[in-house]
N, C-alpha and C positions, 0 to 999 in steps of 0.2 A: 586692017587697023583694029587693035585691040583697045582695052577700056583705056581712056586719059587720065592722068593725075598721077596718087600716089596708088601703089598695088601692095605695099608692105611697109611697118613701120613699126621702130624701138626706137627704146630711150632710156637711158641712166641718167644719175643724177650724183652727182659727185661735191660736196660742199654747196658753194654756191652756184656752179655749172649744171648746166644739166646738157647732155648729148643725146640729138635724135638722129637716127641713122634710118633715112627715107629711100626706098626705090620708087622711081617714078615713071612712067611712060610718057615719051613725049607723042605730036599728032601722027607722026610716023609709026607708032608700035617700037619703038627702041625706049631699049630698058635705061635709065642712069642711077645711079646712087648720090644721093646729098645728103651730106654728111654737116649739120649744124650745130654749131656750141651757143647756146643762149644763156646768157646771166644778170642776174636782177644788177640794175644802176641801181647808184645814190637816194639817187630820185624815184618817180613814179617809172615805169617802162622795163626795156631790157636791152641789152649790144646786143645782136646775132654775127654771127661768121659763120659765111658756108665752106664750102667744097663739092665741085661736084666731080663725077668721076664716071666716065662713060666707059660702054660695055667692053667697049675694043681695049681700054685701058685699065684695064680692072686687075690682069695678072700681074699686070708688072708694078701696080701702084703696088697691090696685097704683096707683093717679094720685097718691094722697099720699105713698104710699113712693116714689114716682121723683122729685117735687118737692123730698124732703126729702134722697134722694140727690144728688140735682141742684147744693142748696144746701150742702152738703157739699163736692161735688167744688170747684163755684166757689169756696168759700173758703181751701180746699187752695192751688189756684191764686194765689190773691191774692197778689201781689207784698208781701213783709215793707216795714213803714212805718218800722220802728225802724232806726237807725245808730246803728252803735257808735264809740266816737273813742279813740281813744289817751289813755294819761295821764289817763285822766276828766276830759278836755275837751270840753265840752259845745257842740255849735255850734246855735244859733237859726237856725233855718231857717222862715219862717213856712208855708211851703208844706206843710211835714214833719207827718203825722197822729201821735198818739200811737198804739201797738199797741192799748193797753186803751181806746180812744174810739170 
């Protein structure tokens, strides 16, 4: 059995979020990662959300989280479908996708 708690810790801070990204051992010596978004309420305080993410499940979470990154970035990318026209004149373009299709 190795040390308890956490063994390594980050964090960003993104607007009003901030993200800590904890490993921790639990009493057994097994590694987990918790993954928490904390953001200032209204009020006095804060929401937390966790995640946590155990060691046997760490490849294939990191293969879906790059996926879903991935599809993210691509859609970021996407060239905008919608044109706008002067005067709200509408022009029929049959080629032209809708943004929300």
């Amino acid at each position: 059995m190795g040390i308890r708690g956490e063994v390594f810790s980050s964090k960003t801070s993104v607007g009003k979020r901030t993200y800590f990204f904890n490993v921790k051992e639990n009493r057994h010596g097994d590694l987990f990662l918790n993954i928490v978004e904390s953001k200032k309420n209204e009020g006095s305080g804060f929401e937390r959300h966790s995640v946590i993410v155990f060691s046997e499940d760490l490849e294939d979470f990191v293969n879906e989280f790059h996926k879903a990154v991935g599809f993210m970035q691509d859609k970021k990318k996407a060239p905008a479908t919608v044109k706008v026209t002067s005067k709200n004149k509408k022009q029929n373009n049959p080629e032209e996708k809708r943004a929300d299709s």
